[in-house]
TORFITOR-794777 format. One record per residue (C-alpha): y, z, x. Coordinates in steps of 0.02 Angstrom, whole numbers, padded with zeros to 5 digits, always signed. Example, Ala and Ser with C-alpha at 12.3 -4.5 7.8 and 13.67 -1.06 7.14 Angstrom:
! residues 2
-00225+00390+00615-00053+00357+00684
! end
This chain:
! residues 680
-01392+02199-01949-01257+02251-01833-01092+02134-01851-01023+02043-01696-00876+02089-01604-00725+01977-01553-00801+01812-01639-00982+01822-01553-01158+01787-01627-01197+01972-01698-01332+02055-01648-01464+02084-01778-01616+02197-01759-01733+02120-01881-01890+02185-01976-01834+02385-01972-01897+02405-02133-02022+02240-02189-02095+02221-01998-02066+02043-02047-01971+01953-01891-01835+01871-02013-01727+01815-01825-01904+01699-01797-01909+01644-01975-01725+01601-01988-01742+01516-01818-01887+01397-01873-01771+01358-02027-01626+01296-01948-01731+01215-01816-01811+01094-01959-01643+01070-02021-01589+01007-01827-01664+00838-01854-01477+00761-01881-01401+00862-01736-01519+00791-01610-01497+00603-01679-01319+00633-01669-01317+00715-01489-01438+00572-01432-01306+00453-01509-01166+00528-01423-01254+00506-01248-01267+00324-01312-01121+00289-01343-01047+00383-01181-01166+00261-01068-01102+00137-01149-00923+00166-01125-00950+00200-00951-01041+00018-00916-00883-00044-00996-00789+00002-00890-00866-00037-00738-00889-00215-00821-00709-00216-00839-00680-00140-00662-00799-00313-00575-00718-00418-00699-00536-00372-00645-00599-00383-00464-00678-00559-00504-00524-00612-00569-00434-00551-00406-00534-00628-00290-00520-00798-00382-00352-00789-00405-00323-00814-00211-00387-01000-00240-00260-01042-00332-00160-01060-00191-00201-01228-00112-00188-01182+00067-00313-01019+00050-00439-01155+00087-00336-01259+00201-00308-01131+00331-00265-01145+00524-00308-01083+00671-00209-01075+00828-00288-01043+00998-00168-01033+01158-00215-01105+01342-00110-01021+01478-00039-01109+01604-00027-00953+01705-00125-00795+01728-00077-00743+01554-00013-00831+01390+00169-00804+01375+00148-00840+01192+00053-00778+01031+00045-00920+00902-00014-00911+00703-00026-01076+00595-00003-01067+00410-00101-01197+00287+00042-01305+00315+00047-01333+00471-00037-01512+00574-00187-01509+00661-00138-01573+00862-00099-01481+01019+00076-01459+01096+00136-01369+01245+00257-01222+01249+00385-01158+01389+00461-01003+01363+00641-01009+01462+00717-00865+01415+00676-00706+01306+00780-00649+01172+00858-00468+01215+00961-00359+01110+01134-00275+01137+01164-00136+01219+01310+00012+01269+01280+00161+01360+01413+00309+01392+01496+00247+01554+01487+00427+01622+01388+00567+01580+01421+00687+01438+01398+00836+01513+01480+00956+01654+01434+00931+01832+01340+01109+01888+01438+01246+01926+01356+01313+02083+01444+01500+02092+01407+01539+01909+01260+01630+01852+01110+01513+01827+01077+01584+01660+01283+01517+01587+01244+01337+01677+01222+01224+01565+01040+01155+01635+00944+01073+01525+00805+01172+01557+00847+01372+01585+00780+01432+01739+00671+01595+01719+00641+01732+01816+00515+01750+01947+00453+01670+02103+00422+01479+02164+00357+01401+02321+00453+01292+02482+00358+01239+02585+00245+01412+02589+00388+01526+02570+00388+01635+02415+00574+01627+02359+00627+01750+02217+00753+01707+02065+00818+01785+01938+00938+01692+01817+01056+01843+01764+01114+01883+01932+01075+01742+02046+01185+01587+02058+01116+01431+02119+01241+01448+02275+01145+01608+02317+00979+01544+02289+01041+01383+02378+01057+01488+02527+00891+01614+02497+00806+01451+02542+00903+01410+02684+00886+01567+02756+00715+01590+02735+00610+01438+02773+00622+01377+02915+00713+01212+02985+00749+01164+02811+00938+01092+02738+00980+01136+02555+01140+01050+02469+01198+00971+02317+01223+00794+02338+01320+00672+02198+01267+00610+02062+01306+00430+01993+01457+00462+01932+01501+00556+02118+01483+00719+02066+01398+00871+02173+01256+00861+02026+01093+00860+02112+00992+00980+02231+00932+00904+02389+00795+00996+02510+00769+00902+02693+00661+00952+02805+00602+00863+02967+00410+00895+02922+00417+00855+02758+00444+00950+02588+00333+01037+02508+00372+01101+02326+00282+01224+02212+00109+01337+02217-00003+01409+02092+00060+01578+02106+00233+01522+02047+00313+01600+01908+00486+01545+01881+00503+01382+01823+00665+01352+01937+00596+01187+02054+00574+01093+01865+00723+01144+01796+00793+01099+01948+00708+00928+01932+00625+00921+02104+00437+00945+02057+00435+00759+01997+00529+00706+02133+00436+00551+02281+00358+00660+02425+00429+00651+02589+00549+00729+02702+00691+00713+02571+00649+00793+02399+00807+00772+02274+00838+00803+02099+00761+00650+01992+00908+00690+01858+01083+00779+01848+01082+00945+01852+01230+00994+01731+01214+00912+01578+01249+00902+01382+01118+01023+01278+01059+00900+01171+00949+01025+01078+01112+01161+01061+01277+01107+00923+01383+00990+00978+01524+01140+00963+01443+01249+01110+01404+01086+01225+01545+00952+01192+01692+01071+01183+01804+00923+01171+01734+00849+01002+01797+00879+00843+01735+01013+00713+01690+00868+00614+01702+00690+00581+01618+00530+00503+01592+00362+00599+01523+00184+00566+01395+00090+00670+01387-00094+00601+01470-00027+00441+01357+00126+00415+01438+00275+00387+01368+00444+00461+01447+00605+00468+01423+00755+00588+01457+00949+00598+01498+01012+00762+01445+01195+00722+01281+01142+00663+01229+00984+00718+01144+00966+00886+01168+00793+00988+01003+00764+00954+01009+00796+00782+01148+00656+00747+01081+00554+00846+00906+00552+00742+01025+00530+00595+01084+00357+00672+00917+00305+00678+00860+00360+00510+01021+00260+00435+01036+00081+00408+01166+00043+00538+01019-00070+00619+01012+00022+00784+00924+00150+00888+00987+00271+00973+00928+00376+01123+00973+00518+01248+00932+00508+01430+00932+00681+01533+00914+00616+01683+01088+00518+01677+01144+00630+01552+01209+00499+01423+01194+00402+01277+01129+00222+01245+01137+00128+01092+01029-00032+01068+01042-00142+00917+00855-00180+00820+00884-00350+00815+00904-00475+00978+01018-00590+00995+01209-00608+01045+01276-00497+00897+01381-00356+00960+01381-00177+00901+01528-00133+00800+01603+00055+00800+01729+00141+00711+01776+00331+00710+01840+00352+00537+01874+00544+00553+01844+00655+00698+01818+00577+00877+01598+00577+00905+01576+00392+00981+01740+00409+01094+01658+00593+01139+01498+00515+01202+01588+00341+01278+01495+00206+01152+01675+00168+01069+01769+00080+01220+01630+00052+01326+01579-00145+01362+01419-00205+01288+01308-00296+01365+01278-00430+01239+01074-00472+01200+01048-00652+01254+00937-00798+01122+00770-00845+01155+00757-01019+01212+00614-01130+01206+00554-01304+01265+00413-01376+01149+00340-01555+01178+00222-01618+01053+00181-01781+01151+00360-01867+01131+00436-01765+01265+00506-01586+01287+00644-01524+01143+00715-01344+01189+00739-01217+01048+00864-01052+01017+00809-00922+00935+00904-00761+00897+00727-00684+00896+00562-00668+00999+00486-00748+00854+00509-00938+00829+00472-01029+00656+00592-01175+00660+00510-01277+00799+00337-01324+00735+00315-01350+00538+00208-01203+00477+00179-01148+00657+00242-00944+00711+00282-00941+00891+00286-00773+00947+00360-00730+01113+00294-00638+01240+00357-00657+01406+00465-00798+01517+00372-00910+01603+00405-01061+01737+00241-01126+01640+00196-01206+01499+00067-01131+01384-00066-01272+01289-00069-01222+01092-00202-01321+00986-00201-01333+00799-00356-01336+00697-00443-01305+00534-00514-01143+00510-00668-01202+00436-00761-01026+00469-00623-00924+00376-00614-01051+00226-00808-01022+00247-00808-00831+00245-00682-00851+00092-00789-00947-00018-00946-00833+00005-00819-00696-00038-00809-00777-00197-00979-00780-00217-01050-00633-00170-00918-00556-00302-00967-00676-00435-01145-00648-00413-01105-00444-00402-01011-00460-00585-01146-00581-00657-01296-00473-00620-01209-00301-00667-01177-00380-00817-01348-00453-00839-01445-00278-00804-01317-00168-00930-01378-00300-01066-01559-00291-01019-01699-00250-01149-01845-00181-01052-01980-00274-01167-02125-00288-01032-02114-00105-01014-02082+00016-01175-02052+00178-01063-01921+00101-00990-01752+00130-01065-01642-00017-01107-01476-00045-01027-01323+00035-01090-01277-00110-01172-01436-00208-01236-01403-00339-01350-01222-00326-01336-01160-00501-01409-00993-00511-01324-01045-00477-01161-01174-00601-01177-01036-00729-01205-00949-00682-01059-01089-00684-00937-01134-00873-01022-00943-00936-01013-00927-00868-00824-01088-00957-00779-01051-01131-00840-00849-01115-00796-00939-01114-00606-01028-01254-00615-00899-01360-00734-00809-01498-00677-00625-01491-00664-00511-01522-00803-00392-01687-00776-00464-01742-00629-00583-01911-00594-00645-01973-00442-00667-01891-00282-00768-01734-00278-00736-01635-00438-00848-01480-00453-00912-01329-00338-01076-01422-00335-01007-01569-00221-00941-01427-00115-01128-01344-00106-01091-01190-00227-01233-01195-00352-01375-01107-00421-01496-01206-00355-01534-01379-00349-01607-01483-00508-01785-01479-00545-01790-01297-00462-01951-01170-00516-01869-01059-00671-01808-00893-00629-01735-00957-00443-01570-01024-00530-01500-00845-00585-01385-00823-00391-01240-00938-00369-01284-01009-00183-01160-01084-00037-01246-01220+00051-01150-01190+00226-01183-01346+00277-01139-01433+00160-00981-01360+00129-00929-01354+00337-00935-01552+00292-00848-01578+00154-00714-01460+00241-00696-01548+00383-00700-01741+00325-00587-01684+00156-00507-01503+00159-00374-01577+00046-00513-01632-00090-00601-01450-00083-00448-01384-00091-00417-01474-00264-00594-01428-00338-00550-01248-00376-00331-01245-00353-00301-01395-00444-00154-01361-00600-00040-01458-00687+00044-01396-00855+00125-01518-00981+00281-01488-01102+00309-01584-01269+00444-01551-01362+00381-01569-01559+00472-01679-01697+00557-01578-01837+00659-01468-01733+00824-01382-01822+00889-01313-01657+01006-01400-01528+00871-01469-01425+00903-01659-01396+00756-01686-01253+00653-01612-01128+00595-01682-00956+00482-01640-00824+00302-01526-00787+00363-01339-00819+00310-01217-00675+00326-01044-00718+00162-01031-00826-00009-01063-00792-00100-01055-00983-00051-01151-01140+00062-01103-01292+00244-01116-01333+00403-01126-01315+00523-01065-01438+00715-01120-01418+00803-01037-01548+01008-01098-01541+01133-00970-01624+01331-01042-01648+01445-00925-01535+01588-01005-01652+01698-01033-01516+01626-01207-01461+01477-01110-01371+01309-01088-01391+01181-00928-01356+00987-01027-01334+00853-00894-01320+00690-00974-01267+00518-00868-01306+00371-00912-01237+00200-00834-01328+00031-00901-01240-00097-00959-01342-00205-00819-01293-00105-00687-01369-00036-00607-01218+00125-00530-01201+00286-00649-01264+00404-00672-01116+00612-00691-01159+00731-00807-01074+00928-00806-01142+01084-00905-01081+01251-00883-01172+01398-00969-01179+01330-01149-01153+01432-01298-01196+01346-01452-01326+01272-01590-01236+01229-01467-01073+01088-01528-00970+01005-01345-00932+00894-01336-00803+00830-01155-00769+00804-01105-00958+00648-01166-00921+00591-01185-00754+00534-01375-00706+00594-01424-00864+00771-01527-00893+00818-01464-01053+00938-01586-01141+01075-01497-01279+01149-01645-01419+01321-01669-01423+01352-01542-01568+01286-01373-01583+01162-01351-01716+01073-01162-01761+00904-01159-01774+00749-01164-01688+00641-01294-01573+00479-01310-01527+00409-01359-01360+00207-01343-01350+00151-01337-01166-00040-01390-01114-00125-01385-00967-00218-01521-00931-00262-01514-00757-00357-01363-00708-00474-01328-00560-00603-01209-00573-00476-01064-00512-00363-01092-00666-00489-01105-00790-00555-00921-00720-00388-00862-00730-00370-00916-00930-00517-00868-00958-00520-00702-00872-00359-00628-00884-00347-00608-01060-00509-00502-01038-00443-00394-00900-00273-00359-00939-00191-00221-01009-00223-00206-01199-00335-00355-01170-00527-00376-01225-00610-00258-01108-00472-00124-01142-00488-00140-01320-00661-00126-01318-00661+00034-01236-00530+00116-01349-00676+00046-01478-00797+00151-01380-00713+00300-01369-00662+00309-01542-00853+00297-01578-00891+00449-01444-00747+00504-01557-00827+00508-01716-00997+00549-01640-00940+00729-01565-00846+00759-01722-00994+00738-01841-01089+00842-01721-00972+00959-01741-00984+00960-01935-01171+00976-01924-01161+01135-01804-01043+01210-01932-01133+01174-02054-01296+01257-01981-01190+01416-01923-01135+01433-02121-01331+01428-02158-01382+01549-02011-01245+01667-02089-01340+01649-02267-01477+01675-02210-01443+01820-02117-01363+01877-02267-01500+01866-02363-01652+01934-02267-01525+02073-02235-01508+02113-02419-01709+02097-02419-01745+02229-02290-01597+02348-02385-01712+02321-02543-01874+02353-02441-01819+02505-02364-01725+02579-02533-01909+02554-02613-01991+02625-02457-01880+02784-02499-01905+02788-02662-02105+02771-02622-02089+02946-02503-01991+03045-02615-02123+02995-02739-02256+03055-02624-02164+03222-02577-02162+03285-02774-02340+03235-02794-02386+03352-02650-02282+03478-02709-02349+03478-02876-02530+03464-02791-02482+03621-02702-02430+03723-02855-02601+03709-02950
! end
């Protein structure tokens, strides 16, 4: 045998001396020892299939739970739609109804659009062009580059580091023909814009240019015609270059307000564009932009409506630089509205485009000022309260069945494996209690309709063949009718909830009395109210509520309250009543619920499964401490066979050192006989 190196199996040449393979017999040993290993390994897989069809219980479960949840909200049923007639060629509205809002038709005029305020730099930033400098030191916004472009057929040549636009001014004069080149003023009458005329027209550019002067010029874009000018100044503010190189006037540095918001600047390294990105990105509530063609700076606020813009240089001079500080604003101007709902027209301000205040529940969204009215009808929105409650469905029939087929014992067929979690008796509670919570009636509730059945959710109507009841089924139909002649009443069947607080006898605490339906829990359990003596006249009250399914407690405390206080937001919906002296010690309030719709008895029932450290979670810390346990057993038992294999080894290794010690002994035997043989 030959030892291993580094912690590997070593390698054993076996049988050198017996011819006995010992690796084969040593093999077959430890193979019919192997019976546990397998049963374990086989357990392990187990146990890992079923953790994983845990979770994915859990993860339908949770989603379930999510899906029902929305019904708890009465109006998720209840919904509106809005549809809008125009009374011209195009609505001048977009309307949205919430749950709340009436079914009817009313007409809507939009007068006026809201706007938002706005200042611009009353002159431009920048230098007018200097004509006799050289076009590569004029501050264009684009720099010209050297080569050749096209007027009207004639090639003319440029070149930025010797020509100035003066001397390419006249280049073009002189050679095309009949043609008048000048600069002309700009807005703010300055000689800040190039201007070709020509009698025949003007034509610009070719596809054998290559200088890119007639764009940086800003002619290319320019209206054809006889008259081709500039569509922009010329001379303007690098917006791209620091402020220190291109507003020689503004100081190193500096910090402003917009609306409040302070934002700084450094000449030598911030560009115009740069701050002004930083205005946008800050919460001063404004945007801010650069035009090249004007050459300056406009402001508008992100809100409409008549608010002006308020600026402040704090250090440094930036918003007088580029005008914004003194400059007048034009102010944004209010929406305004006339609805008439059938008792005549009522007109409306808004300080937005988007109107909530004139129709309860109703979003009027503006979109542009008509002389017309638009026609909005209200209705129910039977098809998405439909599409909501086969949502439902089709996810309660989704966690049912996976739940079903991980619990399945494949009895009609033996070589079929069972599911993952075959007689599994918790999850066969679960799958029971979520099958007759949707078909219950609701808790607290008589008369009227009062479970999903009289809303046609079932599985199947009574007296039905066996084995067609397993789906939970929407009858359309029948549930388009009962939402049209009593949305209020289906409604009900799953959001219905009401809670009730009594406070117990025997109390040693402060409480005196409790009044009205507490609102900020949906599950039974209690309140604890435990009064401590500040002994200066005061009281600390620390109310604990623990639910009766053992989730998390929740922690409420108000100091410094006076005997006899009425206190009503220790616990919301409840009046909490304090007697006249202050007394330590603790109170009891139990809280019930004992109206519940089918929505709140899911959500008891379900969210103490599918919370954290709930059921599910705890059952899968169960299952992996079994996977646990499994792999380390399995890794016992493979130590365990390695120790034997090593034995063993051992062993037949001493064996064939035996067999080939007697093997010599056997030839030196041989050799002395045939030496005495060969003496006689």
């Amino acid at each position: 045998m030959v030892s291993g190196v580094g912690g590997q199996q070593p390698i054993m040449f076996t049988g050198l001396a017996s011819g006995i393979d010992t690796a084969g017999i040593i093999q077959k040993l430890l193979d019919a020892r192997k019976g546990p290993l397998k049963a374990a390994q086989d357990q392990q897989a187990a146990s890992e299939r079923r953790a994983a069809a845990l979770r994915d219980v859990k993860t339908r479960l949770t989603n379930l739970y999510n899906q029902i949840k929305n019904f708890i909200d009465a109006g998720y049923l209840q919904g509106k739609k809005a549809t809008v007639t125009p009374g011209g060629t195009s609505p001048s509205v977009a309307v949205s109804a919430g749950s709340g809002a009436a079914t009817g038709t009313f007409t809507v005029t939009v007068q006026q659009m809201a706007t938002a305020t706005r200042v611009s730099s009353p002159t431009a930033l920048g230098a007018a062009i200097n004509p006799t400098a050289l076009l590569k030191d004029a501050n264009l916004a684009t720099p010209v580059t050297a080569g050749t472009f096209t007027v009207n057929g004639v090639t003319i040549s440029v070149d930025p580091t010797v020509d100035t636009l003066d001397a390419v001014m006249q280049r073009i004069q002189t050679n095309v023909s009949g043609i008048t080149v000048s600069l002309v003023s700009d807005p703010d009458g300055r000689p800040n814009r190039l201007q070709l005329s020509h009698p025949g027209g003007v034509t610009l550019g070719a596809g054998s240019d290559t200088s890119n002067f007639l764009s940086a010029m800003k002619l290319l874009a320019s209206p054809a015609g006889t008259t081709r000018t500039s569509t922009g100044n010329l001379g303007v503010v690098r917006a791209g270059e620091p402020l220190s190189t291109t507003m020689p006037t503004l100081a190193a540095s500096g910090t402003f307000k917009i609306n409040g918001v302070s934002i700084s600047y450094d000449a030598s390294r911030d560009s115009l564009s740069a701050v002004l990105s930083r205005i946008n990105a800050s919460a001063a509530g404004v945007t801010a932009s650069y035009d090249a063609a004007t050459d300056k700076v406009t402001i508008v606020a992100k809100k409409t409506g008549s608010t002006a813009i308020t600026f402040e240089d704090v250090s440094g001079n930036f918003l007088n630089a580029i005008g914004v500080l003194t400059a007048p604003q034009t102010l944004g101007q209010n929406a305004q509205i006339q609805v008439d709902a059938g008792n005549g027209p009522v007109t409306y301000y808004s300080t937005s485009n988007t109107v909530t205040d004139a129709v309860p529940g109703v979003t009027i969204t503006l979109l542009r000022q008509s002389a017309t009215a638009d026609t909005v009808t209200v209705a129910q929105d039977v098809d998405g309260a439909v599409g909501r409650m086969k949502d439902l469905v089709t996810q309660f029939n989704s966690t049912l069945d996976f739940i079903n087929q991980q619990m399945k014992f494949n009895t009609d067929n033996p070589l079929l494996s069972n599911g993952p979690l075959a007689g599994d008796a918790g999850l066969m509670r679960i799958a029971s209690t979520l099958r007759t919570m949707i078909t219950a009636r609701i808790d607290g509730v008589s008369g009227g309709k009062t479970t999903l059945a009289d809303l046609g959710v079932s599985f199947g109507a009574v007296g039905s063949a066996v084995g067609t009841t397993n789906t939970l089924t929407l009858n359309e139909a029948k549930f388009r009718a009962a939402l049209e002649a009593d949305p209020a009443g289906v409604a009900n069947v799953l959001a219905a909830f009401q809670a009730s607080a009594t406070l117990q006898p025997g109390g040693t605490g402060s409480v005196a009395s409790i009044s009205g339906t507490p609102t900020a829990v949906r599950k039974p359990g209690t309140y604890t109210v435990t009064t401590a003596d500040n002994g200066n006249g005061t009281a600390k009250v620390t109310v604990t509520f623990k639910p009766a399914d053992g989730g998390p407690s929740v922690d409420t405390v108000v100091d410094q309250v006076a005997p006899g206080s009425t206190l009503t937001s220790l616990i919301p919906g409840l009046t909490v009543t304090l007697k006249p002296t202050i007394q330590a010690g603790t109170d009891t309030i139990t809280v019930t619920t004992p109206v519940r719709g089918i929505a709140a008895k899911f959500e008891q029932y379900l969210e103490p499964l599918v919370r954290a450290d709930g059921l599910m979670d705890r059952r899968l810390d169960e299952a992996d401490q079994e996977t646990k346990r499994i792999k380390e057993n399995i890794d016992r038992i493979n130590e365990r066979l390695d120790r034997e294999r090593q034995l063993l080894q051992e062993k037949f290794a001493r064996m064939e050192t035996a067999i080939a010690q007697l093997q010599a002994q056997r030839s030196s035997l041989t050799a002395l006989a045939l030496l005495g043989l060969g003496a006689q």
